[in-house]
C-alpha positions in Angstrom: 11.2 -18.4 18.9 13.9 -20.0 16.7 17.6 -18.2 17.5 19.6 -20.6 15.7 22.3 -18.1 13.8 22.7 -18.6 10.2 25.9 -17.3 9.0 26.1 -15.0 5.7 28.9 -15.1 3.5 31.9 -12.9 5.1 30.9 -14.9 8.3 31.6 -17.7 7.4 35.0 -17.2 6.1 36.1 -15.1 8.9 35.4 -18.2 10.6 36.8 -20.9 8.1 40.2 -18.3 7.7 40.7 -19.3 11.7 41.3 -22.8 10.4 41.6 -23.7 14.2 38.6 -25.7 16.9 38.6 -22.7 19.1 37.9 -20.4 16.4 35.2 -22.9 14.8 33.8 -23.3 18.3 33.7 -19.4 18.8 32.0 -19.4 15.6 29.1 -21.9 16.6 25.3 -20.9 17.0 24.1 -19.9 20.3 21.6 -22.1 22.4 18.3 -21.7 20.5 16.3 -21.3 24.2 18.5 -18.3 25.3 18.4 -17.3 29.2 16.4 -13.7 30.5 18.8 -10.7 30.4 20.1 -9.9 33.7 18.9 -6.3 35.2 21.0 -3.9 36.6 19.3 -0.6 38.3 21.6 1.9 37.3 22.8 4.8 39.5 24.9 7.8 38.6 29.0 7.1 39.0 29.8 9.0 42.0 33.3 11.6 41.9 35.9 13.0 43.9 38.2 11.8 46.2 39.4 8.4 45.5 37.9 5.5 48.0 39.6 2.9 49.6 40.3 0.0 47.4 39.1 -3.2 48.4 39.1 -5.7 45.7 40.0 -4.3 42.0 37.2 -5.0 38.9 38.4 -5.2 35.9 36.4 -4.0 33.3 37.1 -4.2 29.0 35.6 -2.1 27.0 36.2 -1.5 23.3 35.0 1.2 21.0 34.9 1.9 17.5 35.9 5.3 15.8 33.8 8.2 16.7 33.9 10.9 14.4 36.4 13.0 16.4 38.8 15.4 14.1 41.6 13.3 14.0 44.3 15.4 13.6 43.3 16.3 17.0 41.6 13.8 18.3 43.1 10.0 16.6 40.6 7.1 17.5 41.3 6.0 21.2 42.9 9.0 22.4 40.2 10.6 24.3 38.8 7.2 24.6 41.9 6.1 26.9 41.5 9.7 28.7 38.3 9.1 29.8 39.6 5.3 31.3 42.3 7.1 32.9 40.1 9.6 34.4 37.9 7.2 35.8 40.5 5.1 36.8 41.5 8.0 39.1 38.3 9.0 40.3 37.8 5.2 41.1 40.3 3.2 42.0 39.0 -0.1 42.6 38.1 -0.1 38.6 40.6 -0.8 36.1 39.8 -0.3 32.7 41.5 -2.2 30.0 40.4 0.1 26.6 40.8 -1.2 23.3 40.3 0.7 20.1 38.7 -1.2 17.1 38.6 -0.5 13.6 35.5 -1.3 11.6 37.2 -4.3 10.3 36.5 -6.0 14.0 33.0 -6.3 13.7 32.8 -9.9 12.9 35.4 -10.3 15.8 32.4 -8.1 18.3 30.1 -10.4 16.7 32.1 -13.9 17.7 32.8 -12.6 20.9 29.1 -11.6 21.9 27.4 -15.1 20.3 30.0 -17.1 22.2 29.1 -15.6 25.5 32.2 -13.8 25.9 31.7 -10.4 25.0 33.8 -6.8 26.5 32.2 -5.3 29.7 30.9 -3.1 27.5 31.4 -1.4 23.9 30.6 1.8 22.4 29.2 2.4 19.1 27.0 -0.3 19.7 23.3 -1.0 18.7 20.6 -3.0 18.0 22.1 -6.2 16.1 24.9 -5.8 19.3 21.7 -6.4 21.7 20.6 -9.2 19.3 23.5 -10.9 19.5 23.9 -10.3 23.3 20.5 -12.2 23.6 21.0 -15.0 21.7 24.5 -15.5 23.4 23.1 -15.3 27.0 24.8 -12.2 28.1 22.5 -9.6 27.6 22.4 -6.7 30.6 19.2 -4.7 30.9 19.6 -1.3 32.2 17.5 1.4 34.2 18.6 4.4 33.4 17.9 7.7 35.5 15.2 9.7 35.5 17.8 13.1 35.2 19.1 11.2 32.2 15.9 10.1 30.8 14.7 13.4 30.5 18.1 14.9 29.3 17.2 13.5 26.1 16.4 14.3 22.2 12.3 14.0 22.3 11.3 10.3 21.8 15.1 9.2 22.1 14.6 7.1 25.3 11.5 5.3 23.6 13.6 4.6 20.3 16.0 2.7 22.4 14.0 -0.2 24.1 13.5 -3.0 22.2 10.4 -5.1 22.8 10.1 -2.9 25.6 13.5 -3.0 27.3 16.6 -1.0 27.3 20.0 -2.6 27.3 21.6 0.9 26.2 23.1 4.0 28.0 22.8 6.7 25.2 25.8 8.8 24.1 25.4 11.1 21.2 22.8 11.5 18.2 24.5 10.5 14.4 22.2 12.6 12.7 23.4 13.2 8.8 22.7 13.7 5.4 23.8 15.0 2.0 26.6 17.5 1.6 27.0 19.4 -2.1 29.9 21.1 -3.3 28.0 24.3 -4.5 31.1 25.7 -5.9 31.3 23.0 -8.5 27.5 23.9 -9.1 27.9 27.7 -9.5 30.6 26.7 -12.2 28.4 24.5 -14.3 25.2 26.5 -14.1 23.1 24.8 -11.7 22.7 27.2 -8.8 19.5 27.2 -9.1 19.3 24.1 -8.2 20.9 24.8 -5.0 18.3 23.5 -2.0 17.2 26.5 -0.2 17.5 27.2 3.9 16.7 27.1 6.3 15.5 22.9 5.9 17.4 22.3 2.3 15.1 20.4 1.0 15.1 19.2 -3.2 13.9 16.2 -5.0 15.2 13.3 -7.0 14.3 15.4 -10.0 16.5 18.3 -8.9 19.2 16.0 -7.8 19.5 14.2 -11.5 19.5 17.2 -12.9 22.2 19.0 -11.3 24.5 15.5 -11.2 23.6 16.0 -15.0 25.0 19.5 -15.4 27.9 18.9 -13.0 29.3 15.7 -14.8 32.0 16.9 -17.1 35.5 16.4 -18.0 38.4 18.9 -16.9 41.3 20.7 -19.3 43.3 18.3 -17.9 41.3 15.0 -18.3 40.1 14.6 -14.8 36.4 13.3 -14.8 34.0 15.6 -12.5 31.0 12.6 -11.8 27.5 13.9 -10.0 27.6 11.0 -7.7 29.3 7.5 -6.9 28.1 4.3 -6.1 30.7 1.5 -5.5 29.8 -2.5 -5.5 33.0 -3.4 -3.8 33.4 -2.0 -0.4 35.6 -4.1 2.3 32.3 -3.0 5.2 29.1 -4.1 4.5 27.5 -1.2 6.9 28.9 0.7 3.9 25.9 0.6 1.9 23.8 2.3 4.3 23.8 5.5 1.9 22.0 3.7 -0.5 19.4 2.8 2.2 18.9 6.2 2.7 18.4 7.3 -0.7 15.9 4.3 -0.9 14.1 5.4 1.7 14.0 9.1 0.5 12.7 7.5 -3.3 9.8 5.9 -1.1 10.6 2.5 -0.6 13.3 0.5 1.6 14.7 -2.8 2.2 12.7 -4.5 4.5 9.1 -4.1 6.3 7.7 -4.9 9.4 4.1 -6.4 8.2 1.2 -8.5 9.0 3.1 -9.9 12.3 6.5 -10.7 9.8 9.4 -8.9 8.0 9.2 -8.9 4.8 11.4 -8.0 1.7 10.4 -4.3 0.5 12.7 -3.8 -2.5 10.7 -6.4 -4.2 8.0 -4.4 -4.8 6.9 -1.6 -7.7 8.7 0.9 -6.0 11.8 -1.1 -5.0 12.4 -2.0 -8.3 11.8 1.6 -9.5 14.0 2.8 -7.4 16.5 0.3 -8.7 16.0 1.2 -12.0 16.8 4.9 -11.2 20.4 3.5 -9.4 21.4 1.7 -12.9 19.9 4.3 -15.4 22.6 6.9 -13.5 25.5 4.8 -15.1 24.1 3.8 -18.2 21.2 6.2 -19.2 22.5 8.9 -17.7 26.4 8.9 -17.4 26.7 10.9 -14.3 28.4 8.3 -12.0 31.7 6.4 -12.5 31.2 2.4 -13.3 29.9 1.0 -10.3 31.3 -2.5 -10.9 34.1 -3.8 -9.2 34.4 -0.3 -8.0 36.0 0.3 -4.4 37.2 3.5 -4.0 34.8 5.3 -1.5 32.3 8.6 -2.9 35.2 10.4 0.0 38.2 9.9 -2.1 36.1 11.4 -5.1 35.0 14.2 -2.8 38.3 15.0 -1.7 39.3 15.2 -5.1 36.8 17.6 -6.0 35.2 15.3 -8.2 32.2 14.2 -6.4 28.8 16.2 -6.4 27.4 15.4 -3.4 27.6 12.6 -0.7 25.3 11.3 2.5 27.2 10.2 5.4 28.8 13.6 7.0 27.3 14.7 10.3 28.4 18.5 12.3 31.9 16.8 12.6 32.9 17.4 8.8 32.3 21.4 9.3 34.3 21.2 12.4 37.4 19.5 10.9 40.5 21.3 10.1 40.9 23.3 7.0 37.1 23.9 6.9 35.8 27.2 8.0 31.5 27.9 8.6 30.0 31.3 7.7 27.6 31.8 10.3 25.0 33.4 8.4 24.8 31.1 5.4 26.3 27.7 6.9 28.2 27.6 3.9 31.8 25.7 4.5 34.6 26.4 2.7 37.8 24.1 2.2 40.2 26.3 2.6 42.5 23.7 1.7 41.1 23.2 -1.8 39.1 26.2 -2.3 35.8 25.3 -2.3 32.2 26.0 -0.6 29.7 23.1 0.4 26.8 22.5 2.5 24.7 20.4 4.4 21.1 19.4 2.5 18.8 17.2 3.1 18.6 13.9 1.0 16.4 14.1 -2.1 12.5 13.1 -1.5 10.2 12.1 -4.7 7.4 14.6 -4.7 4.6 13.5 -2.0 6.9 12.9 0.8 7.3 15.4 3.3 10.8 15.4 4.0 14.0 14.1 3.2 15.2 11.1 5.6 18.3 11.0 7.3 20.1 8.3 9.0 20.6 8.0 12.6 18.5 6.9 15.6 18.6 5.8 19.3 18.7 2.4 17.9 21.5 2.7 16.4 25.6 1.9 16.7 26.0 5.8 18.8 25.1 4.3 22.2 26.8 2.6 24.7 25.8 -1.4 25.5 27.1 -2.9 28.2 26.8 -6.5 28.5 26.3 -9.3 31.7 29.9 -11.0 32.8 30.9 -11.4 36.4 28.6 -10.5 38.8 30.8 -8.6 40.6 31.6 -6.3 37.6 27.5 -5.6 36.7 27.4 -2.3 38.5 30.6 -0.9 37.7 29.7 -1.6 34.3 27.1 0.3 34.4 28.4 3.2 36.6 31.5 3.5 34.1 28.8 3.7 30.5 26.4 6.1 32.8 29.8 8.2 34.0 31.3 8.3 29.8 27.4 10.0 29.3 27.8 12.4 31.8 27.7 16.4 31.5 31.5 17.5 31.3 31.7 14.5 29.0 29.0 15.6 26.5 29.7 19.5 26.6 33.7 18.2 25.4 31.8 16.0 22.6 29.3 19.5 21.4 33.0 20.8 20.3 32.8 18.6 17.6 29.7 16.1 17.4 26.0 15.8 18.5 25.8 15.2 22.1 22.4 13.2 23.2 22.1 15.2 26.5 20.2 18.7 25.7 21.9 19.9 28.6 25.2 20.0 26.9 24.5 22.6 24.4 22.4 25.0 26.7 25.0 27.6 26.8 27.1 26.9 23.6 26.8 29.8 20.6 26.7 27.6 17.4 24.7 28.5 14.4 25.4 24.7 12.5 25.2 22.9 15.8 21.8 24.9 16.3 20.6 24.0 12.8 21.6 20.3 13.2 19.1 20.0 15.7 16.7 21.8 14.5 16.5 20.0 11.0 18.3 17.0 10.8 17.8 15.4 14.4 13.5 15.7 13.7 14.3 13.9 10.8 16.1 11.4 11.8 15.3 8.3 10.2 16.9 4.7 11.9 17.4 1.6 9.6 13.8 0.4 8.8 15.5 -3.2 9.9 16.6 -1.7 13.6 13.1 -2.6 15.0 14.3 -6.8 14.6 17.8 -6.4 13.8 20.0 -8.7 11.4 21.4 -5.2 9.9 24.7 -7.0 8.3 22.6 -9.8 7.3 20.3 -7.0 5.1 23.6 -5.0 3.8 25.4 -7.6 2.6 22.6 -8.9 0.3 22.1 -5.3 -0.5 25.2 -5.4 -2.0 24.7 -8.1 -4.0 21.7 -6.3 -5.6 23.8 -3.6 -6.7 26.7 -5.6 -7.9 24.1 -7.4 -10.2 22.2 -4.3 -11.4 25.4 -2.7 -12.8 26.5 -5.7 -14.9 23.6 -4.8 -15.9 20.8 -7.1 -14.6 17.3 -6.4 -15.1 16.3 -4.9 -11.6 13.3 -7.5 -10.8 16.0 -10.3 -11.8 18.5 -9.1 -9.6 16.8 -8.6 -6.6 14.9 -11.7 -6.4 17.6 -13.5 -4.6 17.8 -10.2 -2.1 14.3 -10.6 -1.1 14.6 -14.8 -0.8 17.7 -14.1 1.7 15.2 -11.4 4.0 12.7 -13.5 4.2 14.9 -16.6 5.0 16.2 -14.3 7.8 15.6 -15.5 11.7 14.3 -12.5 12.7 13.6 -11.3 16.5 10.1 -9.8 16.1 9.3 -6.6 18.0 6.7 -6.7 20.4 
């Protein structure tokens, strides 16, 4: 199998911008023969009184933002808890935690391909493993039996890949579509409104409510039924838009005939396209997509966006936002208004609406092969962050992937979540082989091109050359 990395266009200059040898060096493919991933057999981190310590392992481990309420909960301050917990508990670890921002994913990336990756990272998924492979430092990992079957239903299967695991789960990013229902009772389309308990409507529904909800305020501000930008400084991003393609009945890539292929080439892909730039130009109901960087959340904020996908259970749980519990309706008390949680459109045919999350996934926790000596702690310390008192703290405000966690909690939303958008959950089509930021950032191309405009078939022909260019790891 060829592994020789070929670098996409914000890889490369992260790269070039070092304008040093190391950084070129760091930057440099992996070997193309790659050696087996080491195996650890995983056993629960044990607690209580501290043991004597003998020689101290050092263990790094970054994470990305979770979702926590951060008036409350600020990236990396119940990250650095949980260290110092362990820490405690276990005294011949030390933990040095580091708290990245979405903007350090090319540096994750240059530190996994040159062999020299954190212990572990959280908010890590399939690309991470990918990467691990390819850079000789991938750690596979048996996890429990009392784990395995702690999990969503088909959650432990989702997460092997080619039949391995190199994840320890840690909580389930299953979202959608939220609707500002108060803007929609205003402008006469409340019938429109998805009904419960599953909230299900169709791209015909969802036109024509963006339709009756575009306007323009007393006092000039423009109300828009959606927003698509072309300009967005993270290429992961886009995802939205993968949804929605998936939902019209497409997607971006297939797995077919023993290869990945490009999907958005064909009729439906390009129908689908065709329905992105007739919102702008046919239809009025979104601001002008190009150049445009301002995320569909500032609009929302604002009260001048529709409807959104990307929010999971966290967004009702945030401050200023109170949940009926009969209705699920969440109002901003803040800026006076109701919303919910729906499902994302589906074209007539299709059973249900798809939404984005997935054991494969960046909600897991990969840990990756270093020192010998360090392998089992690094597993004990993922295996101990996934344990019960850690996943019953995370139910207050997110999904927690242990079923266990929520056995006792009263939650009407947190009960709903699981009982319509987890079964729905949909992963990236490309999870199964990977190359995720590769897809994304050609994606993005596609839509910069359709709103100048470009003829749909014109400007995805380069989208679907770059896909099928793509070294992909093929599942077994």
């Amino acid at each position: 199998m060829n592994t020789a990395k070929r670098f996409s266009r914000r890889q490369f200059l992260s790269c070039s911008l070092a304008a040093t040898a190391a950084a070129l060096a760091s930057c440099a493919p992996a070997p193309s023969a790659p050696a087996p991933a080491e195996q650890a057999t995983a056993a629960p981190a044990e607690t209580g009184a501290p043991q004597p310590v003998g020689k101290v392992v050092t263990l790094e481990w970054w994470s990305f933002g979770l979702g926590l309420p951060s008036d409350i909960w600020p990236h990396g301050k119940w990250e650095q808890s949980l260290a110092d917990t362990y820490m405690k508990e276990h005294p011949e670890v030390k933990i040095n935690y580091q708290a990245l921002g979405w903007d350090a994913l090319t540096k994750l990336y240059t530190a996994i391909t040159a062999g020299n990756p954190p212990h572990l990272v959280l908010r890590g998924g399939i690309d991470q493993i990918i990467y691990a492979l390819e850079g000789n430092c991938a750690l596979e990992v048996e996890l429990p039996q009392e784990l395995k079957d702690d999990l969503p239903k088909g959650w432990y299967e989702g997460m092997l890949y080619q039949g391995k695991n190199y994840m320890v789960p840690f909580y389930v990013l299953a979202n959608g579509m939220v609707i500002n229902i108060t803007l929609m009772k205003e402008r006469g389309a409340e019938d429109l409104i998805p009904e419960p308990p599953a909230r299900l409507w169709t791209f015909d529904q969802f036109l024509e409510a963006m339709k009756r909800c575009t306007y323009t305020r007393e006092d000039g501000t423009p109300v828009y039924g959606y927003v698509i930008s072309t300009q967005q400084t993270n290429p992961f991003y886009y995802w939205p838009e993968q949804v929605m393609s998936w939902s019209w009945g497409t997607d971006t890539v297939e797995f077919k005939g023993g290869k990945w292929r490009c999907k958005l080439g064909d009729e439906e892909g390009i129908a689908w396209l065709q329905w992105l730039q007739d919102l702008y130009f046919k239809h009025n109901v979104i601001p002008n997509p190009s150049g445009l960087s301002a995320s569909r959340w500032e609009y929302w904020d604002q009260q001048a966006l529709m409807a959104g996908i990307g929010p999971d259970i966290g967004w009702s749980k945030r401050a200023n936002q109170k949940v009926d519990p009969e209705t699920l309706v969440v109002t901003n008390t803040e800026r006076n208004f109701d919303w919910i949680y729906v499902q994302t459109p589906v074209n007539k045919g299709m059973e249900h609406g798809y939404t984005w999350g997935g054991p494969k996934l960046d909600v897991n926790t990969v840990p990756y092969r270093k020192e010998p000596e360090a392998i089992q702690p690094t597993i004990d310390f993922a295996l101990w962050l996934v344990n019960k008192d850690n996943q019953k703290f995370l139910a207050q405000y997110l999904l927690p992937v242990r079923l266990s966690a929520i056995e006792d909690i009263e939650d009407p939303m947190l009960k709903w979540h699981y009982e319509y958008y987890i079964p729905y959950g949909r992963q990236r089509a490309e999870a199964d082989g990977g190359r995720a930021r590769e897809v994304v950032e050609a994606l993005e191309l596609v839509l910069q091109k359709i709103f100048l405009p470009t003829d749909p078939k014109e400007a995805v022909a380069e989208f679907c050359a770059t896909v099928e260019a793509l070294d992909w790891v093929i599942p077994s």
